[in-house]
N, C-alpha and C positions, 0 to 999 in steps of 0.2 A: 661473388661473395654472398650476396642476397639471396641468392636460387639458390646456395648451402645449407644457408638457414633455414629457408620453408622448406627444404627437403626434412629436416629431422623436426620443424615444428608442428608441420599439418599431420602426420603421424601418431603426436606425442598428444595430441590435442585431440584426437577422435577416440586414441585411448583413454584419454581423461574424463571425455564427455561418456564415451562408454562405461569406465569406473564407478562417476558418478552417477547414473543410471542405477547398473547395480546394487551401490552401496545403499542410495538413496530405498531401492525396491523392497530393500530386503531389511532395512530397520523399519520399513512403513511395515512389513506384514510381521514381523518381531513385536513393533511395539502394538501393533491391532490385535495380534492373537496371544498375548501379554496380559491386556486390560479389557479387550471389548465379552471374549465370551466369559469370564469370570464375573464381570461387571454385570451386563445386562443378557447375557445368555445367546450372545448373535454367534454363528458357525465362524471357525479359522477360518482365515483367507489365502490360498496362494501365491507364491511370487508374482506369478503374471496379472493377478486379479491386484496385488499392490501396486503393479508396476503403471495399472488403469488406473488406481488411484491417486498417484503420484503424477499423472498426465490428464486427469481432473484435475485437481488441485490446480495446477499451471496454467490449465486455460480457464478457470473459474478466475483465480487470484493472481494469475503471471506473476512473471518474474522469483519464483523461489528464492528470493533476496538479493537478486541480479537491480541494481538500478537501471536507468536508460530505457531505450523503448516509447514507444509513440504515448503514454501516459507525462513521461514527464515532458516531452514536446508541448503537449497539450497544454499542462498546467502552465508552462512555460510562457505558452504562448496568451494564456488566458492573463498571466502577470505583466505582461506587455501591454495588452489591451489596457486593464485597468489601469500602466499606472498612463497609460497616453489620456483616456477618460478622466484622469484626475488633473493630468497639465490643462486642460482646456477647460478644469472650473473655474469657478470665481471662488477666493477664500471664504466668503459663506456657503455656497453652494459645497464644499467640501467637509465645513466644520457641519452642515448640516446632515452630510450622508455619513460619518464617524459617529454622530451622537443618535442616526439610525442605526445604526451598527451596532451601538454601544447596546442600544434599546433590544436589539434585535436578539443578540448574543449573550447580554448577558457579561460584557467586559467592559474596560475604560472607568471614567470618573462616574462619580453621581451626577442623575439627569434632574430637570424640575422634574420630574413625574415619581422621579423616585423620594427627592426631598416630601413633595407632598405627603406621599405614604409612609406612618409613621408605624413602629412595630407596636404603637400604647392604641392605635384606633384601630388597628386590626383584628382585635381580640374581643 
């Protein structure tokens, strides 16, 4: 029953990724040669010269809106680190790396550094 299914799914699926290749190639060079040479005067561009840029794009940016992939591993894994770095502080040692944070970023509560600086002695 399973060998049914990948028989009509690996099929359905190399068409789809081919579709989408196409589909994909062909509004990149629609909408390039739409806006670029009216705009700024650059020559049309070709299907196959979109279809390179639509596989720039991919390897510059990955993922064309696909999640998964060795980026969200990573960050995954970098969220594991930190929060294992933060079981092993001590409650100051953590209120103190948040109010670096805060400092650092630009978010969270008011710091003393901030109460210090008033908007009347900056002027």
């Amino acid at each position: 029953m399973r060998r049914k299914k990948l028989f009509f799914i690996v099929p359905a699926a190399i068409v789809g990724i081919a579709l989408f290749i196409v589909i994909g190639s062909e509004l990149v060079k629609l909408l390039w040669n739409w806006l670029l040479p009216p705009l700024f005067g650059w020559r049309e561009i070709s299907f196959w010269q979109a279809f390179g840029l639509l596989a720039l794009c991919r390897i510059l940016f990955g993922g064309l809106g696909m999640r998964g992939g060795s980026g969200s591993n990573m960050r995954r894994r970098m969220r594991e680190r930190m929060a294992e770095r933060m079981e092993n502080m001590t409650p100051e040692e953590r209120e103190a790396l948040r109010q670096r944070w805060a400092a650092r970023c630009g978010f969270g509560g008011p710091t003393t550094q901030a109460n210090e600086r008033s908007p009347a002695s900056e002027g």
